[in-house]
C-alpha positions as a printed Julia matrix, in Angstrom:
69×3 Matrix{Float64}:
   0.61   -1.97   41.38
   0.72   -1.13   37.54
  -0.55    2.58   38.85
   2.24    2.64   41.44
   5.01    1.99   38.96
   3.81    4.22   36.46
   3.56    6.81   39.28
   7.28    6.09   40.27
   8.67    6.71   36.66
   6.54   10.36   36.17
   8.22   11.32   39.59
  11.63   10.21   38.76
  11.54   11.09   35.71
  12.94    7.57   34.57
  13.34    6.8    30.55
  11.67    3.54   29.73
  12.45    2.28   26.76
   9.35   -0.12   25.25
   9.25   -2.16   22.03
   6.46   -2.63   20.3
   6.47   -5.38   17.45
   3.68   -4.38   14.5
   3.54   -7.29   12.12
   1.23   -6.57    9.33
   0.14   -9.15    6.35
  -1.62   -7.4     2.84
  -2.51   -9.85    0.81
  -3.87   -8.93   -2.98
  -6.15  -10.55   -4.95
  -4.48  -10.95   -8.65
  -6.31  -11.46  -12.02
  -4.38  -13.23  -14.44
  -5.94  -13.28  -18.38
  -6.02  -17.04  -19.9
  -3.28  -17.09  -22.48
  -2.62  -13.6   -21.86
  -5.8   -11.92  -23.43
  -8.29   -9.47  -21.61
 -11.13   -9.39  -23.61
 -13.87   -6.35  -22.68
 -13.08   -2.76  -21.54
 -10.8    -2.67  -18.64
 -10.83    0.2   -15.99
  -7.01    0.32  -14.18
  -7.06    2.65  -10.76
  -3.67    3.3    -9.62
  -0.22    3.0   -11.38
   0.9     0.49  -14.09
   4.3    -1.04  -14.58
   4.78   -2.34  -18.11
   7.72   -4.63  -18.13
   8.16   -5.63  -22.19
   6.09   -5.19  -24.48
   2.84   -2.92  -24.87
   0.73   -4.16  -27.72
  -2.81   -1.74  -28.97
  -4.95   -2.86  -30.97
  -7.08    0.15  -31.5
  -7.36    3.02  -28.76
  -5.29    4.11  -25.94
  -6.63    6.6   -23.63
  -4.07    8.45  -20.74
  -5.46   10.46  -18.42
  -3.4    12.69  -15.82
  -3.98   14.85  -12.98
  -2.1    18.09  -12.09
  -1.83   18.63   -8.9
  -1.43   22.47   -7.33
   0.0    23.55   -4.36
């Protein structure tokens, strides 16, 4: 039957409108310092959003990549 129908609407050419419904959950694992302190070296892939302060206490290394076209 479902071969039939689909048969019918390639013949007559019909417009079908379908709905699909995607429903997709991301859920992120979060590390949060006690009392605010990271102690150790600290690797950070991806960006970083600095809302307030930025406090360094020694070294701060930027790297960036230029992309060509």
């Amino acid at each position: 039957m479902k071969k039939f129908v689909l048969w019918m609407i390639r013949v007559f050419k019909l417009d079908i409108p379908t709905e699909k419904v995607i429903e997709k959950v991301v859920e992120k694992e979060v590390y949060l310092p006690h009392e605010g302190v990271i102690y150790g070296n600290v690797t950070i892939k991806g960006d970083v959003v600095v809302l307030g302060d930025l406090k360094v206490e020694g070294n701060l290394t930027c790297y960036t990549e230029i992309k060509e076209d």
